[in-house]
Each structure stands twice: as structure tokens, then as C-alpha cells.
PyMOL CGO cylinders between C-alpha atoms (Angstrom):
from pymol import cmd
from pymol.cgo import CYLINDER

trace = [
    CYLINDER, -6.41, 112.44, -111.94, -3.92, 114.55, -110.64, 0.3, 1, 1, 1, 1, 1, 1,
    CYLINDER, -3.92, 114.55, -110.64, -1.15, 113.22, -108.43, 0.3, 1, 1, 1, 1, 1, 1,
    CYLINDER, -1.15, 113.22, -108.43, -2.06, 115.60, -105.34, 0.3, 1, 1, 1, 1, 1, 1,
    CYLINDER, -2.06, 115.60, -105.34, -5.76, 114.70, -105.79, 0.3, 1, 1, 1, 1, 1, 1,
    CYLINDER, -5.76, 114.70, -105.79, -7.45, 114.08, -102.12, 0.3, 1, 1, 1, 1, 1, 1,
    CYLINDER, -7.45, 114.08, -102.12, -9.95, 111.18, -102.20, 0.3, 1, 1, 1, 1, 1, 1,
    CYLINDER, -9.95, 111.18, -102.20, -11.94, 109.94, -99.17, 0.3, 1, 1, 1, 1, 1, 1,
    CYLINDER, -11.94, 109.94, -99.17, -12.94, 106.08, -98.95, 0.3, 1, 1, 1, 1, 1, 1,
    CYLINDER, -12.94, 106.08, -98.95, -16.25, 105.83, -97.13, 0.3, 1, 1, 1, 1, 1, 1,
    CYLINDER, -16.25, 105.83, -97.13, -17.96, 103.37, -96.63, 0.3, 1, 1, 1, 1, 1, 1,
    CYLINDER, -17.96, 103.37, -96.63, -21.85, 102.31, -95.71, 0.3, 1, 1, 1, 1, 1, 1,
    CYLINDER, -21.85, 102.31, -95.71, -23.70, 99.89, -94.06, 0.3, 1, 1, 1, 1, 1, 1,
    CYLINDER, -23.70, 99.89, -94.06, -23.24, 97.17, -96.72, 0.3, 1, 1, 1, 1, 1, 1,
    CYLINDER, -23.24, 97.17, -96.72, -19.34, 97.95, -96.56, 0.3, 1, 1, 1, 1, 1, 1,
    CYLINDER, -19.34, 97.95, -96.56, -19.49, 99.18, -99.71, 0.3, 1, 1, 1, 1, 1, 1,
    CYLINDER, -19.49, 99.18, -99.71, -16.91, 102.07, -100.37, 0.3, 1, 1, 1, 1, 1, 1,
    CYLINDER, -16.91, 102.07, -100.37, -18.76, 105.57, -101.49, 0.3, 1, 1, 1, 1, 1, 1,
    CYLINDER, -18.76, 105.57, -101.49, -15.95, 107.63, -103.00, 0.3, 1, 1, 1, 1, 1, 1,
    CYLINDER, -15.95, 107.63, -103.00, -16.30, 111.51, -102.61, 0.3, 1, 1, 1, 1, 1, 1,
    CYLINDER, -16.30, 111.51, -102.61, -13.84, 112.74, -104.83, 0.3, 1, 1, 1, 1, 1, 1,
    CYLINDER, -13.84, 112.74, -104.83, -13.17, 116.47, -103.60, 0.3, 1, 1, 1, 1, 1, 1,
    CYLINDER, -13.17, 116.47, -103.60, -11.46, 117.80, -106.69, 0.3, 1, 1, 1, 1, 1, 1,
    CYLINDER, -11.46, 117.80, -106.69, -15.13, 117.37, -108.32, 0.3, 1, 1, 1, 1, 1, 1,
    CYLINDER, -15.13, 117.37, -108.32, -16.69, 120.40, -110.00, 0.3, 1, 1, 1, 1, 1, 1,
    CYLINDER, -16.69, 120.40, -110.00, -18.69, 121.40, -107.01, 0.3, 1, 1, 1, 1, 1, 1,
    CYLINDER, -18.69, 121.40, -107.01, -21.88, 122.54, -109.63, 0.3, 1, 1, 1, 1, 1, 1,
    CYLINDER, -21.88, 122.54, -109.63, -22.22, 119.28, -110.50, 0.3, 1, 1, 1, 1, 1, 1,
    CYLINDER, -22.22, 119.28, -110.50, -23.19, 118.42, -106.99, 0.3, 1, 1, 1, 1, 1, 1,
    CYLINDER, -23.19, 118.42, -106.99, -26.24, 120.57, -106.20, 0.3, 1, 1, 1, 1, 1, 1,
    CYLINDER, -26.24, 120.57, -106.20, -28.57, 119.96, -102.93, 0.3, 1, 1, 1, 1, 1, 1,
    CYLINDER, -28.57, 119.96, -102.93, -31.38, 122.17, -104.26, 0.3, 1, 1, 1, 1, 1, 1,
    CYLINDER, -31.38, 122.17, -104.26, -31.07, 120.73, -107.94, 0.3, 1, 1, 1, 1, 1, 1,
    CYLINDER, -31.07, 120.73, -107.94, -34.77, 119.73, -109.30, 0.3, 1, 1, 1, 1, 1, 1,
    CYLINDER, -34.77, 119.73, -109.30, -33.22, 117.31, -111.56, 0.3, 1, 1, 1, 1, 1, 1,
    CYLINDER, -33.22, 117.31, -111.56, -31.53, 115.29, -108.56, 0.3, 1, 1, 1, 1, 1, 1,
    CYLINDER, -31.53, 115.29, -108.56, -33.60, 111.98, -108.31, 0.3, 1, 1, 1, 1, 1, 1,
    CYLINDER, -33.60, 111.98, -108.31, -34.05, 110.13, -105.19, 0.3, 1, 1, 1, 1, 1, 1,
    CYLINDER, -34.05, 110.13, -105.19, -31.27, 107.47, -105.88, 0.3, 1, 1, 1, 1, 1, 1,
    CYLINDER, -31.27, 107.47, -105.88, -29.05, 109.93, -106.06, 0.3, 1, 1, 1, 1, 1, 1,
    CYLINDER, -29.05, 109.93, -106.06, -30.07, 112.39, -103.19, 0.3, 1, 1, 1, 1, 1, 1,
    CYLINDER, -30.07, 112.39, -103.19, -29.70, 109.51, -100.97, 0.3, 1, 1, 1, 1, 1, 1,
    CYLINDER, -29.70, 109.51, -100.97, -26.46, 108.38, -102.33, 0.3, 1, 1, 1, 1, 1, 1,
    CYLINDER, -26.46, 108.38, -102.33, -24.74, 112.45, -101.50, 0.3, 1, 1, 1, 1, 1, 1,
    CYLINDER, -24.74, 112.45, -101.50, -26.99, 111.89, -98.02, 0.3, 1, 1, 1, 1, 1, 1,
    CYLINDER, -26.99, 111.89, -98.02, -25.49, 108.73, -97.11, 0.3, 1, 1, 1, 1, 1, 1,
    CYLINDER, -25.49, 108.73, -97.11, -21.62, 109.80, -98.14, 0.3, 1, 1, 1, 1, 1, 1,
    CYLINDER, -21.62, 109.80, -98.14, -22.39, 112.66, -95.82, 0.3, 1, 1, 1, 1, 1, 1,
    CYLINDER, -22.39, 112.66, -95.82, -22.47, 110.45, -93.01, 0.3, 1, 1, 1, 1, 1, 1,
    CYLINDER, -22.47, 110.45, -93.01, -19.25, 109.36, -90.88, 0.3, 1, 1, 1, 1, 1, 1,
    CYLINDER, -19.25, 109.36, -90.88, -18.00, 106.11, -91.43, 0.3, 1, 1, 1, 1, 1, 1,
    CYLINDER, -18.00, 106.11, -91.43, -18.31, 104.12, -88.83, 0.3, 1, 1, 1, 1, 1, 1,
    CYLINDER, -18.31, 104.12, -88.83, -15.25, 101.91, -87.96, 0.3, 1, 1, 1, 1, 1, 1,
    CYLINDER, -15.25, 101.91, -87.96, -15.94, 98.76, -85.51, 0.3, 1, 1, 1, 1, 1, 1,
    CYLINDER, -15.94, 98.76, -85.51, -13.23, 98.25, -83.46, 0.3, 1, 1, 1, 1, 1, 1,
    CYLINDER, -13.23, 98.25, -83.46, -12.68, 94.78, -82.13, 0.3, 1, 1, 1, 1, 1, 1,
    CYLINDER, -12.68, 94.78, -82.13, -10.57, 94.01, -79.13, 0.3, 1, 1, 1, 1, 1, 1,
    CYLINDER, -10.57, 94.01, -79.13, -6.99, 91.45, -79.61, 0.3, 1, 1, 1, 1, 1, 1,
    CYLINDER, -6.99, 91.45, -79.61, -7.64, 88.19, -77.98, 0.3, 1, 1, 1, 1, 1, 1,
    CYLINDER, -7.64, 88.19, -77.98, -5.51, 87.72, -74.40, 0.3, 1, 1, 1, 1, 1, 1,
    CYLINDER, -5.51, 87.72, -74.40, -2.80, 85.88, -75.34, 0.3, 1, 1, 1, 1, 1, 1,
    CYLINDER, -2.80, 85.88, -75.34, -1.00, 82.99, -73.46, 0.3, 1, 1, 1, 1, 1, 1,
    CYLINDER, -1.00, 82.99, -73.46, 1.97, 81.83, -73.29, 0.3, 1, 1, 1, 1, 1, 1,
    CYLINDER, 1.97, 81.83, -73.29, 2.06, 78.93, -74.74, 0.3, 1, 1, 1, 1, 1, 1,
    CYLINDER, 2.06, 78.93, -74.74, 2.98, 76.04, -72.20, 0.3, 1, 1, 1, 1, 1, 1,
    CYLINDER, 2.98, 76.04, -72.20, 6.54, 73.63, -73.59, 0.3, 1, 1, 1, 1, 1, 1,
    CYLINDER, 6.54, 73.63, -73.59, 6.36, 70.70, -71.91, 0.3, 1, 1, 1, 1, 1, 1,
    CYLINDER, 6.36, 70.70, -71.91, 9.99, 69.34, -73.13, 0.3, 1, 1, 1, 1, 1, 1,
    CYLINDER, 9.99, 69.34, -73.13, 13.59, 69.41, -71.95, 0.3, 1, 1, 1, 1, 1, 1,
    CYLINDER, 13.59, 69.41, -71.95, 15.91, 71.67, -73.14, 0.3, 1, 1, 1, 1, 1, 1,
    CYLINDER, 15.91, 71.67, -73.14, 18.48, 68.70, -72.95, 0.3, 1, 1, 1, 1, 1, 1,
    CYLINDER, 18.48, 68.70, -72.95, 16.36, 66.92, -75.32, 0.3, 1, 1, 1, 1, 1, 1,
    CYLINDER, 16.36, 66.92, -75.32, 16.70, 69.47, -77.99, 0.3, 1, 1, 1, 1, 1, 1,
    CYLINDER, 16.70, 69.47, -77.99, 18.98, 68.73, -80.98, 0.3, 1, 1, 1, 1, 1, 1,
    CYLINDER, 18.98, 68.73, -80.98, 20.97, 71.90, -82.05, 0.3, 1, 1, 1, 1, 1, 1,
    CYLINDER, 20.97, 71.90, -82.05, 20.77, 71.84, -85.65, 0.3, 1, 1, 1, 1, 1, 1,
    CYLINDER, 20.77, 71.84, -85.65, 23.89, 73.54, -87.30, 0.3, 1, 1, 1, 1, 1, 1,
    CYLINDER, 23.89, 73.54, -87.30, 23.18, 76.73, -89.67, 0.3, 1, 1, 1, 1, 1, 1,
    CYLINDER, 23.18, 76.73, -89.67, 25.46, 76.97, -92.55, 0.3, 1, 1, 1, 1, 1, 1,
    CYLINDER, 25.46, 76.97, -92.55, 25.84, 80.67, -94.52, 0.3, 1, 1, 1, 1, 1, 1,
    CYLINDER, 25.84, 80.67, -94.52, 26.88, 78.25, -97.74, 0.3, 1, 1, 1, 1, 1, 1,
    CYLINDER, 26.88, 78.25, -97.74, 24.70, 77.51, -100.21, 0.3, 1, 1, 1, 1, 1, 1,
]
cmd.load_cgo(trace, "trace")
């Protein structure tokens, strides 16, 4: 595999990752081949497709409420020396 080699990650609706590897001999990949079998017709077919990425939204958050003095809080010294 050659360093500059472009490789797209795609993946289906089992999130598993179809890799189309576009440095392929494109003879080896033929849509009108008659020994193509099914398996592998829909395989090409289904790498085809866009993936489809679900986007989920962040979850609002608070602040989160300190219910203590800042009087009560004991500085603790930091020390650089090990």
C-alpha cells in the first residue's frame, strides 16, 4: 500500500465498515461482469450508498449548584519539589 493511497471507510446498516479502496484495478470491479454473484453485486451496491452519520444532540448542561463556603475551604499548598 502506498503511502498516498486514498481509502474511504463506509459503513452499513450493521455498522460494519465496507472499505472501497480507490487505488484498486478498476477491471477487477465490473458492473456488467457475468461472473459477479449476487453476494457480491450487493456488496459494490451497498458501498455505493452514502454513509449515513446520526448525529445526536449534547445534553444542556447545568451548572452545577456548590452549596459550601468559600471560608470553609482549606487552601492546600502546591509544592514544585518532588
Amino acid at each position: 500500500m502506498s503511502t498516498d493511497q486514498v481509502i474511504d471507510l463506509v459503513t452499513d446498516e450493521n455498522d460494519e465498515v465496507i472499505v472501497i479502496d480507490d487505488d484498486s484495478p478498476k477491471s477487477s470491479i465490473s458492473e456488467d461482469s457475468a461472473t459477479m454473484d449476487a453476494a457480491s453485486a450487493a456488496t459494490i451496491e451497498r458501498a455505493a450508498e452514502p454513509a449515513v452519520v446520526e448525529q445526536k444532540p449534547f445534553a444542556a448542561q447545568e451548572p452545577i449548584p456548590v452549596d459550601m463556603d468559600l471560608d470553609e475551604v482549606i487552601p492546600i499548598p502546591i509544592s514544585n519539589q518532588t
